[in-house]
Backbone as ProteinMPNN parsed JSONL, in Angstrom:
{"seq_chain_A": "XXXXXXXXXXXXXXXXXXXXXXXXXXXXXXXXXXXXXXXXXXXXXXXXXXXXXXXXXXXXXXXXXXXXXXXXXXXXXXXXXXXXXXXXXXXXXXXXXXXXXXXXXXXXXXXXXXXX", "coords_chain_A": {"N_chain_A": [[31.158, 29.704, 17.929], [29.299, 29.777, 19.2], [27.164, 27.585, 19.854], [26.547, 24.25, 20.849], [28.103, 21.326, 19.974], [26.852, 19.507, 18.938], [24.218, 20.224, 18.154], [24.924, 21.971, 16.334], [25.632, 20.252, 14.384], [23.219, 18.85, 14.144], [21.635, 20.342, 12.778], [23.243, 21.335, 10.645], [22.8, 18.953, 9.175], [19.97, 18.918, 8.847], [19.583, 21.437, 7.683], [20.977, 20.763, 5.091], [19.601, 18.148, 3.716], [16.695, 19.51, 3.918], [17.117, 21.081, 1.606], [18.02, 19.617, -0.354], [15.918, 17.737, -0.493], [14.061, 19.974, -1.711], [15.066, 20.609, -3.956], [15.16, 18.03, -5.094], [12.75, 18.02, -5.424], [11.622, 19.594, -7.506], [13.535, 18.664, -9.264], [13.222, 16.052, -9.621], [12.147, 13.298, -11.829], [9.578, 11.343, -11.552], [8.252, 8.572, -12.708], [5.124, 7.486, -14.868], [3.195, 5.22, -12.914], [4.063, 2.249, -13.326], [4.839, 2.27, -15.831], [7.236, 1.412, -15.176], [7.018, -1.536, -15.534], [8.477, -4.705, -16.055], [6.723, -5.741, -19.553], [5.399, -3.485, -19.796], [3.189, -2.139, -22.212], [2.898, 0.555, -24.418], [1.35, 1.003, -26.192], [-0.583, -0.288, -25.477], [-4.321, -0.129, -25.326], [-6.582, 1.976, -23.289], [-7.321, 0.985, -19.874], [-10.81, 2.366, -18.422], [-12.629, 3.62, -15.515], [-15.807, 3.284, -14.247], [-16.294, 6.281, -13.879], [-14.736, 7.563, -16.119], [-12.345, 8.044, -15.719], [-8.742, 6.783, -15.985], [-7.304, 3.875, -15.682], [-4.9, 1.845, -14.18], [-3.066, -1.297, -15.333], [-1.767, -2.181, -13.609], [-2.603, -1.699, -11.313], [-3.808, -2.246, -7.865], [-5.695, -5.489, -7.977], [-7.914, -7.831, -8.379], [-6.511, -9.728, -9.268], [-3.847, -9.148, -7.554], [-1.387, -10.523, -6.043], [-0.965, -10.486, -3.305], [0.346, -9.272, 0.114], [2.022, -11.43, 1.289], [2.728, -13.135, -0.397], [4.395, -11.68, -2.304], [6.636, -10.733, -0.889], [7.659, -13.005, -0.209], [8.401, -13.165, -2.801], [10.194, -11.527, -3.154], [12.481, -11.935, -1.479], [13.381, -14.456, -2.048], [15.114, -13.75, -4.024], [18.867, -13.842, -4.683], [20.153, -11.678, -4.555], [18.799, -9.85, -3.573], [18.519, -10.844, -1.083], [20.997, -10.34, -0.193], [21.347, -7.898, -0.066], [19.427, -6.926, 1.49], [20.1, -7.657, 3.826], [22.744, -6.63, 4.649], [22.297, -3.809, 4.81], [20.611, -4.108, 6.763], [22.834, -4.685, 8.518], [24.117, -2.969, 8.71], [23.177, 0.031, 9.046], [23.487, -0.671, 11.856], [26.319, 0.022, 13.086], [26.618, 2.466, 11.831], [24.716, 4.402, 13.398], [26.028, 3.587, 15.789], [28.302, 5.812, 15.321], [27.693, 7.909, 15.53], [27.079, 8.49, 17.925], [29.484, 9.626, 19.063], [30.073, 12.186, 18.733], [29.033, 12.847, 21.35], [30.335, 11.451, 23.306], [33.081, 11.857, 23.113], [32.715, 14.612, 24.619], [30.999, 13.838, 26.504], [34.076, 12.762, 27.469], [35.431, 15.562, 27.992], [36.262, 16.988, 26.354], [36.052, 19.933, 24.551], [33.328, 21.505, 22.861], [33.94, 22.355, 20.02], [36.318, 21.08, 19.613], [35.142, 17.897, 19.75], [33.312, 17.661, 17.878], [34.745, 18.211, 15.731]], "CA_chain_A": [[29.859, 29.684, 17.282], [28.07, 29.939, 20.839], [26.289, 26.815, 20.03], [27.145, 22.827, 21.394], [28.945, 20.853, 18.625], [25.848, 17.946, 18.425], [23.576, 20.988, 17.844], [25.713, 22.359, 15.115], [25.698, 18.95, 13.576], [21.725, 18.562, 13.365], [20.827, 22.016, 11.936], [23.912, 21.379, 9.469], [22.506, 17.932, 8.374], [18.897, 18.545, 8.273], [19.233, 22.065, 6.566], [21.055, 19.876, 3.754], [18.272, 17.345, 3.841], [15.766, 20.03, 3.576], [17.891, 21.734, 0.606], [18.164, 18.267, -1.384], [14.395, 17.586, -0.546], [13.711, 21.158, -2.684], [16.039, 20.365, -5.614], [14.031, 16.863, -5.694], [10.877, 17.959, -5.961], [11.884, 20.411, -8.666], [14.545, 18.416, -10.752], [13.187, 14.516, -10.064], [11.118, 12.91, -12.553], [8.421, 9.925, -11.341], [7.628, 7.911, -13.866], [3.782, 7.312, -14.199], [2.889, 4.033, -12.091], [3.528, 1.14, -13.918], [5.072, 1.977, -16.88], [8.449, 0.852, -15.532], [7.018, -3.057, -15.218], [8.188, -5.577, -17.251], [5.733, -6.191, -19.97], [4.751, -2.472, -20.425], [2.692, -1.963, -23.359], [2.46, 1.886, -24.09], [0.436, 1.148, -27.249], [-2.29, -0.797, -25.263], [-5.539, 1.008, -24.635], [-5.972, 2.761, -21.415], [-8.977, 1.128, -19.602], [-10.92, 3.459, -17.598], [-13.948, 2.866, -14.502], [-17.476, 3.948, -14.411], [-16.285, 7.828, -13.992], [-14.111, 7.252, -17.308], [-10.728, 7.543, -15.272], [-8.107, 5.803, -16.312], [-7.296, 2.549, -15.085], [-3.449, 1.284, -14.591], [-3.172, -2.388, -15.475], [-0.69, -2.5, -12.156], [-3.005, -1.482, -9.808], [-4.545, -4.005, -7.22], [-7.155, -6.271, -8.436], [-8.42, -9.583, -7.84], [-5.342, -10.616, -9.205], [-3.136, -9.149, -7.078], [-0.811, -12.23, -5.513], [-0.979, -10.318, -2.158], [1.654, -8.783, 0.435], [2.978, -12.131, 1.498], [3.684, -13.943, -1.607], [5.048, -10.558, -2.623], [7.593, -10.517, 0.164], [8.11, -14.292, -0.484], [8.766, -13.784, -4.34], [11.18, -10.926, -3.28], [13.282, -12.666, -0.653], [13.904, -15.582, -3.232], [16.597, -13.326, -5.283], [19.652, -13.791, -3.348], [20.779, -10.255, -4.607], [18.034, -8.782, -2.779], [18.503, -10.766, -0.074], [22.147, -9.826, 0.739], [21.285, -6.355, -0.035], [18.242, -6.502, 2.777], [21.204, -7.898, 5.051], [23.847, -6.143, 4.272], [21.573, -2.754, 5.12], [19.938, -4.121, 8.42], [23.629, -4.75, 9.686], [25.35, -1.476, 8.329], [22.587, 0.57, 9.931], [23.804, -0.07, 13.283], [27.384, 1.032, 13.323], [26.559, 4.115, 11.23], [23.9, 4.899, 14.415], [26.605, 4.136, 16.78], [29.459, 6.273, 14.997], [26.767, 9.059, 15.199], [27.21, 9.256, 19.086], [30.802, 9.463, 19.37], [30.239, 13.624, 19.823], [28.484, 12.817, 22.601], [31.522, 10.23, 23.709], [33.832, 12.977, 23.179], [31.787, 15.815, 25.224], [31.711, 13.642, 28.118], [35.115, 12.407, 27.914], [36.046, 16.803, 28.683], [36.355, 17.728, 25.214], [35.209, 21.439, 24.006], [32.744, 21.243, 21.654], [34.557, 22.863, 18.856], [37.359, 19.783, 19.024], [34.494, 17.1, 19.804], [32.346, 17.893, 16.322], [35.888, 18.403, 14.357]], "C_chain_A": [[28.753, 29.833, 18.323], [26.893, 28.741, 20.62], [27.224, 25.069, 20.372], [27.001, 22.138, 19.999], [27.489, 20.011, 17.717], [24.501, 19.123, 18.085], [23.643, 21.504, 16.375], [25.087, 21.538, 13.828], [24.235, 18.594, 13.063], [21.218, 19.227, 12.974], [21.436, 21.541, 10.672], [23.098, 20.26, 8.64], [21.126, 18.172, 8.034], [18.917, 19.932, 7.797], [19.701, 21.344, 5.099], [20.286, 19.242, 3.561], [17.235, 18.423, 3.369], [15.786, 21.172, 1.917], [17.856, 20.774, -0.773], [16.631, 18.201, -1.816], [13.622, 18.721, -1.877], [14.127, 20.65, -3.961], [15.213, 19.042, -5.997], [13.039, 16.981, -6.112], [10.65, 18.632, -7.237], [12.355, 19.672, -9.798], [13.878, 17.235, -10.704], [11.928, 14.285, -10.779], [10.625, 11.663, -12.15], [8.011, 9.466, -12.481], [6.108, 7.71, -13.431], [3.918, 5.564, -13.652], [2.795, 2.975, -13.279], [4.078, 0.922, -15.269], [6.699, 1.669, -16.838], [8.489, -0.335, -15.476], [7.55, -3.386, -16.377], [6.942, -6.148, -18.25], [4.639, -4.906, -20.842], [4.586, -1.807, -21.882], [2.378, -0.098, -23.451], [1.493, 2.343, -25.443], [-0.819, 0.521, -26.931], [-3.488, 0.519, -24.692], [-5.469, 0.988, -23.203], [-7.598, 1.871, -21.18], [-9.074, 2.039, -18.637], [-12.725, 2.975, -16.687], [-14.849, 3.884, -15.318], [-17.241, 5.622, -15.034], [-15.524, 8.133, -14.96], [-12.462, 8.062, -16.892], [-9.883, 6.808, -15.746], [-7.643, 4.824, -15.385], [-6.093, 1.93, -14.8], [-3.698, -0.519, -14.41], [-2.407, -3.05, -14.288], [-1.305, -2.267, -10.943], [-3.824, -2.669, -8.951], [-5.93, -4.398, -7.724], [-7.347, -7.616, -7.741], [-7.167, -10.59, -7.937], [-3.816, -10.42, -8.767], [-2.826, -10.553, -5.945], [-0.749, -11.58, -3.969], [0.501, -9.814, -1.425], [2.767, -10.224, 1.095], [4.086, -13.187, 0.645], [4.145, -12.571, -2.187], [6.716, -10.698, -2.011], [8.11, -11.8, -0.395], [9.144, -14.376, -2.039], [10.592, -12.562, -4.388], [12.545, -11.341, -2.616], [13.556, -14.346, -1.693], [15.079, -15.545, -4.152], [17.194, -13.394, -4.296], [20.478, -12.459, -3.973], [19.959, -9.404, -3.787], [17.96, -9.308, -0.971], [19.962, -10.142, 1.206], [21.797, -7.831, 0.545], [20.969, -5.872, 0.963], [19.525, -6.723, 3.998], [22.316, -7.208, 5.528], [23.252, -4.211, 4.848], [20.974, -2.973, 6.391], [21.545, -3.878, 9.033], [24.798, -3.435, 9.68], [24.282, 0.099, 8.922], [23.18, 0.714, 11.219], [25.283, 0.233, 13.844], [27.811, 2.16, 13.073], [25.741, 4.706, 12.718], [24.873, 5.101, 15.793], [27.681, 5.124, 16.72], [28.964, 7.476, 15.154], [26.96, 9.671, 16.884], [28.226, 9.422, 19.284], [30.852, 10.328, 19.274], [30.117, 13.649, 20.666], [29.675, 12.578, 23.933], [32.592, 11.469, 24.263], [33.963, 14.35, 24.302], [32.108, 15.097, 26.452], [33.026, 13.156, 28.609], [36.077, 13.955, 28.604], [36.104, 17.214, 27.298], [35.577, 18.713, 25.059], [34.527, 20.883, 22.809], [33.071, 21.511, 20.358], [35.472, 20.808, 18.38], [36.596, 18.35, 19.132], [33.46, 17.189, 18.02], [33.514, 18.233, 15.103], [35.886, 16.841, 14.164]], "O_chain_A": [[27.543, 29.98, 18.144], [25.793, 28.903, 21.148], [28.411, 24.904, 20.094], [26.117, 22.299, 19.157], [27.205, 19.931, 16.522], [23.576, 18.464, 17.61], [22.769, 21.486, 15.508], [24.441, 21.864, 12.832], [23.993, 18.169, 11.933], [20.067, 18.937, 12.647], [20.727, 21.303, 9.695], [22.725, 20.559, 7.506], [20.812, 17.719, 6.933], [17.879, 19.957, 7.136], [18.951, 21.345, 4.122], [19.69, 19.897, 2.706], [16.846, 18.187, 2.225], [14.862, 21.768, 1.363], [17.701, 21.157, -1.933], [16.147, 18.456, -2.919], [12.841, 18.333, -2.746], [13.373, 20.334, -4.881], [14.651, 18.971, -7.09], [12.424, 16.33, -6.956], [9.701, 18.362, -7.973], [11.936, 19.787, -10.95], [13.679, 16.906, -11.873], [10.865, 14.847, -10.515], [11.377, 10.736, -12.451], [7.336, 10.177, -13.225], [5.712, 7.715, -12.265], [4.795, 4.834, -14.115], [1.819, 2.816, -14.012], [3.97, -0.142, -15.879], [7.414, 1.629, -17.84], [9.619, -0.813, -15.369], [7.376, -2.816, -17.454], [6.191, -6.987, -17.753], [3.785, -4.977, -21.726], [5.426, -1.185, -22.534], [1.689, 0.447, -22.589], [1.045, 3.456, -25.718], [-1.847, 0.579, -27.605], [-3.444, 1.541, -24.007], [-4.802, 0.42, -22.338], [-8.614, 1.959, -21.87], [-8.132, 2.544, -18.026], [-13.635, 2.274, -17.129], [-14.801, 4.681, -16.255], [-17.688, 6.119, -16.068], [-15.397, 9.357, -14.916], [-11.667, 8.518, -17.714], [-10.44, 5.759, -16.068], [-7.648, 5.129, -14.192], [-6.193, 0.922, -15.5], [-4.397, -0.975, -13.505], [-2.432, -4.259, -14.057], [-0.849, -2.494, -9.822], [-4.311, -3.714, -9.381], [-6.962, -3.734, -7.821], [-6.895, -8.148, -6.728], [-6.83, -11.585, -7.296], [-2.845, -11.039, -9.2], [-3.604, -11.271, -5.317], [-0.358, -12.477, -3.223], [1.572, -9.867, -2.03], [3.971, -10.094, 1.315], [5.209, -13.679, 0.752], [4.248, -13.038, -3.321], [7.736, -10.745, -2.699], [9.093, -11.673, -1.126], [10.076, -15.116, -2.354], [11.585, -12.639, -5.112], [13.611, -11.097, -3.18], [14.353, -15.136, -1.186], [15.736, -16.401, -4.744], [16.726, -13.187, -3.176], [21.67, -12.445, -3.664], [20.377, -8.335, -3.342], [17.59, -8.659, 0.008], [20.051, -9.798, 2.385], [22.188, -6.865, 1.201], [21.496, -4.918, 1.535], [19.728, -5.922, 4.911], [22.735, -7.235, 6.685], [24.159, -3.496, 5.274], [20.82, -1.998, 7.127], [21.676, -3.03, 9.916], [25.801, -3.127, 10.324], [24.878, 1.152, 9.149], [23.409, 1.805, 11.74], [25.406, 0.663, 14.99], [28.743, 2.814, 13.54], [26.364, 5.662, 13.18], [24.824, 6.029, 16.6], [28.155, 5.465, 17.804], [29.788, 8.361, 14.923], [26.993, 10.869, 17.164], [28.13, 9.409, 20.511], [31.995, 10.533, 19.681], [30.863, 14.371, 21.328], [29.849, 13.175, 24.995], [32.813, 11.857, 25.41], [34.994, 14.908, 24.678], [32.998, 15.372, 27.257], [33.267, 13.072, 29.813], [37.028, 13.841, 29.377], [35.814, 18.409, 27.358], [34.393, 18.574, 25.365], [34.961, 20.067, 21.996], [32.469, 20.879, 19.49], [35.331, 19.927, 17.531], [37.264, 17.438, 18.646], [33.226, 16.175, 17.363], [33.276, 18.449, 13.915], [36.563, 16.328, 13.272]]}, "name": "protein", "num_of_chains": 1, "seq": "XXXXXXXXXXXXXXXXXXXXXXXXXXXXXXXXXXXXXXXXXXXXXXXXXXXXXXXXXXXXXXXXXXXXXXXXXXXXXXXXXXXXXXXXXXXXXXXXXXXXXXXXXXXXXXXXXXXX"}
């Protein structure tokens, strides 16, 4: 292929990445803001400001509880907290399994049989 294996490997992954990214923007649907809370009324009136905008009943106000009791109220589920854990510590053997072309390369390996 006249190119080095770990080369190969980051064209291959981020043209997929940039391939997925397309098909997302095309096929995924966003819900509007707010109407996946608990509580959502889709028969209440819309309020709307001065410039007669509409208004989402989710967006920050006075009575937003803030980003630390946020964090606080989320770290309280213990499903979310093994999740958060369970993702910090599986991060870093996927990062190191990622250099082991490298490993390979300098152990004398050709790049062909180092990226197989």
């Amino acid at each position: 292929m006249g190119m080095a294996g770990w080369r190969f490997m980051f064209l291959s992954v981020a043209c997929i990445a940039i391939i997925l990214a397309i098909v997302m923007y095309f096929v995924g649907i966003d819900p509007p803001r707010g109407t996946m809370e608990p509580g959502y009324d889709p028969t209440a009136e819309v309020a709307r400001n001065e410039d007669g905008d509409e208004i989402s009943p989710h967006v920050l106000n006075e009575n937003h509880i803030g980003l630390w009791a946020s964090l606080k109220a989320l770290f309280a589920i213990p499903t979310f907290v093994l999740l958060f854990l369970r993702s910090s510590f599986d991060g870093i053997p996927s990062n190191a399994n990622s250099l082991f072309i490298l490993w390979y390369e300098y152990l004398g390996f050709e790049d062909s049989e180092a990226s197989y």
